[in-house]
N, C-alpha and C positions, 0 to 999 in steps of 0.2 A: 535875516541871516544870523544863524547861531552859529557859537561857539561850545565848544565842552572842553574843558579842564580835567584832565584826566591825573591826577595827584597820587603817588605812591608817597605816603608821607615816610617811610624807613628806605626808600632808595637813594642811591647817590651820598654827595659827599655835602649839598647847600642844603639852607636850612627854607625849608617849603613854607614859613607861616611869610618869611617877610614876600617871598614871589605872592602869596596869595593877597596879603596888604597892597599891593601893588596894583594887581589888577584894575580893581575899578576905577584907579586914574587913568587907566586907559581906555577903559571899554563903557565906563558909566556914563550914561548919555548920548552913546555914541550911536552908529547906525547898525549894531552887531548888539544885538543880546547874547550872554554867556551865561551859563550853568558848570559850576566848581562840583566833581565828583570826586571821590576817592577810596583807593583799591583798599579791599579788606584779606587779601588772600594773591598766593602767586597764579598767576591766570586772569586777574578779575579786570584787570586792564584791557587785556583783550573781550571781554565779553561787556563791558561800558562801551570800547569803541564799535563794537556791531552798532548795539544799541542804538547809540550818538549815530551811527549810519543809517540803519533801519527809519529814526525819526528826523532825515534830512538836514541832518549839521552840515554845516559848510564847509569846518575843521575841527578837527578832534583834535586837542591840544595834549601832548605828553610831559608833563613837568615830570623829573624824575631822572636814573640813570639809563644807558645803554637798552638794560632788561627791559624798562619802562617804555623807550620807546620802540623797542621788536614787537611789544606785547600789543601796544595802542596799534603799529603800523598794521600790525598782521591782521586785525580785527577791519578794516578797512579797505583792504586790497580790493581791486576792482570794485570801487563804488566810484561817487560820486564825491563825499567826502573825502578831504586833501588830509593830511598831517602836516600838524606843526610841533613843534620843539622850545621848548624854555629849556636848555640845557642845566642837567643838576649832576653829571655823573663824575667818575671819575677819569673818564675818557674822551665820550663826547663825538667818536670816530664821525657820524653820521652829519650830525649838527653844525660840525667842521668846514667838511666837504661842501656841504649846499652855501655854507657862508653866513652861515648863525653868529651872531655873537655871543661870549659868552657870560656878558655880564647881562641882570634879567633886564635892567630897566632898556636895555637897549635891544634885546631879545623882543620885548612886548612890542615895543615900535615898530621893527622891524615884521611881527605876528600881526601888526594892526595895516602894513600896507599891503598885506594880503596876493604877493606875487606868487600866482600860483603855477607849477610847471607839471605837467605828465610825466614821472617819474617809471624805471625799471626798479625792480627788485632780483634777487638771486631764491633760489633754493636748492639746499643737501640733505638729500632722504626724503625730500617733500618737504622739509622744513623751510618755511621763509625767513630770508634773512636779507638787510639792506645798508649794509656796511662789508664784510665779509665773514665765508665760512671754510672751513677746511680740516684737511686731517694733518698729522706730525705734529713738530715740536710746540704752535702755534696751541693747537686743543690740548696738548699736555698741559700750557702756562697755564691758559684756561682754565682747566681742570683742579691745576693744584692752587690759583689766585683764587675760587670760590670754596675752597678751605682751607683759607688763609684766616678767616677770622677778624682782617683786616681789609678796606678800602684804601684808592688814593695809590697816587705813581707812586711815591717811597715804595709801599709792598709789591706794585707790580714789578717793580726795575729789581726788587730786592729777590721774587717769585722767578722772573725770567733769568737772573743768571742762577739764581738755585737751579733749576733744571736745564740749563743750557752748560753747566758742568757733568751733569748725568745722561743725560740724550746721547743715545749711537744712530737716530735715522733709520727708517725703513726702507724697504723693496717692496717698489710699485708698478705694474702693469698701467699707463696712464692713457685712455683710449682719447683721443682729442677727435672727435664728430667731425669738428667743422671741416678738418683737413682730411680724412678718412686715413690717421697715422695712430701706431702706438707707440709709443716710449717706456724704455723697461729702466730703470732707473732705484739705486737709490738713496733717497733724499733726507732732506732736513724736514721741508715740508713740502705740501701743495695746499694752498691758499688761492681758493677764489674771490676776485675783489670785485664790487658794486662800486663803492663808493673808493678814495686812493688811499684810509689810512687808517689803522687800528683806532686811535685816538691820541692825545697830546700832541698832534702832529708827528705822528711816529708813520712816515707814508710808505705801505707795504706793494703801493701799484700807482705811484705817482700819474702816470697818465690813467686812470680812471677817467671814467664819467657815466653819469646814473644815468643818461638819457642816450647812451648810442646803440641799447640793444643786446650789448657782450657784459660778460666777466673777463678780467682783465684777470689769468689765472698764473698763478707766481709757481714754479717748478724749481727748486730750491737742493739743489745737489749738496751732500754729506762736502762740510768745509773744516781746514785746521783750526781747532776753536781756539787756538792764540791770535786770528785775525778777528775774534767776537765782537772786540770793541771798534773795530775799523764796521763789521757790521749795523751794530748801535750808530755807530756815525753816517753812513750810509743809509738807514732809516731816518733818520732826524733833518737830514739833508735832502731828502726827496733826489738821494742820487743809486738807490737799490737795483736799480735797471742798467745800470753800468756794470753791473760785478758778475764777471766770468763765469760764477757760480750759478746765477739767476738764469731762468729762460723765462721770459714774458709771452705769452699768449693770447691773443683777445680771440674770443668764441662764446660760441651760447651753450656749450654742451660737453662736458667733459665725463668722465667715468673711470675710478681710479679702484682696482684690482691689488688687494694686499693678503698677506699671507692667512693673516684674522684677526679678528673683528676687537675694536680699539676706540679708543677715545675720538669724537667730531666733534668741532664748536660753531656755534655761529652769534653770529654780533657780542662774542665774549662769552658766550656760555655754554658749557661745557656736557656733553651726555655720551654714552656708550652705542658707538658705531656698527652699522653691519662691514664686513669683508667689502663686499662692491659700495662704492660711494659716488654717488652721482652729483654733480653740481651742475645748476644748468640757468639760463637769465631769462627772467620774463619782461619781455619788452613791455615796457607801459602800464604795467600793470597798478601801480600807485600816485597820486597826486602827492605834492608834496608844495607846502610853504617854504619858498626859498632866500635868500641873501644875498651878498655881495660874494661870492665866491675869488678868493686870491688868483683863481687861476681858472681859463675855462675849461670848467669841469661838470659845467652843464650841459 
């Protein structure tokens, strides 16, 4: 039974040589052979995890940030191969939820008793994403956090109210499938959620869970932004689903109608949208190395 280490050595915010030191106290000798690979280019993570899939890895390991593990997950989908996570980012949304820890040596332990779960994933525009994706103020932060220059919560907390004093919110046509309803609205954002929380425990869909089959889709109506910091506190408090302004939604299929075509993000990162934006859950579609989850959210 192998492993692959899949290593972005310039992602995230830890330093990769001591997780690689680490390693072989857990895996040398043991009943898992492992292979240490690492990306040379943006993309290459996802094309090692085919690979590692193609030649029957058991887990293809993501050491690395957020981007590191989209890139490994996506190269994976529907196989056989699970994803695991050595958290290295500055967020972590993904690794959270499943009940990762986030310190490595207890990361590896936890990668070495091999709990493996049948996992959903999301996709917007075709894109896979397994944390969350969406349009509004959300893909703006996005957008302007990866030309920031800087990693790590200071710039994001610093990134999100810079643009959360300049956001006016758009008008959305929002078709919801499951219910055969539209909503014309509009909003702050619309965020679809896999997993329950961007990252730092910042939870944007507290009742999440990766295995029920839905996106937990957050509808987020234009608020007084002198109540922002009551917002931030209601993210931090996994209490976002109480606030008047919120409409929570679980579905597999949504479909959001904007005036023109704008910024989308998924798992944090950020690209230029078309007008119709589809978000939709694929049930099962990924394995996943799990933890102790704080909440069931499996």
């Amino acid at each position: 039974m192998k492993l692959v280490f899949i290593v972005n050595p310039i992602s995230g915010t830890k330093s990769k040589q001591r997780i690689l030191d680490l390693i072989p106290q857990y895996f040398d000798g043991s009943e898992y052979e492992y292979e240490i690979k690492h990306t040379e280019r943006a993309g290459h993570a996802e094309e090692l995890a085919q690979e590692a899939a193609r030649e029957g890895a058991l887990v293809a390991v993501a050491v690395g940030g957020d981007g590191t593990v989209n890139e490994v997950a996506r190269g994976i989908v529907h196989t056989e191969t699970a994803l695991g996570i050595i958290p290295c980012g500055s967020g972590n949304g993904l690794a959270r939820h499943i009940g990762l820890p986030m310190k490595a040596e207890k990361a590896l332990d936890t990668l070495k008793k091999m709990d493996i779960r049948q996992c959903d994933y999301g996709k917007i525009c075709g894109h896979p994403f397994f944390c969350t994706a969406g349009v509004g103020f959300d893909a703006q932060v996005s957008y302007t956090f990866a030309h920031a220059g800087k990693r790590g919560l200071p710039t994001y907390l610093k990134t999100t109210i810079g643009v959360g004093l300049k956001y006016k919110g758009e008008t959305y046509d929002i078709d919801i499938e499951d219910e055969g309803r539209t909503e014309h609205k509009k909003c702050w954002l619309v965020t679809g959620a896999n997993a329950a929380q961007y990252g730092n425990d910042f939870f944007i869909a507290p009742k999440a869970s990766v295995c029920d089959g839905k996106l937990d889709v957050n509808i987020w109506t234009v608020f007084n932004k002198l109540t922002s910091p009551l917002v931030g506190i209601r993210l931090a408090t996994a209490t976002i689903d109480h606030s008047k302004k919120v409409e929570m939604v679980k579905c597999s299929r949504i479909t959001i109608h904007r005036e023109k075509e704008g910024p989308i993000q998924w798992d944090g990162d950020p690209a230029d949208g078309p007008k119709d934006v589809v978000l939709e859950a694929v049930a099962g579609g990924i394995k996943m190395v799990v933890g102790t989850p704080k909440k069931n959210q499996l």
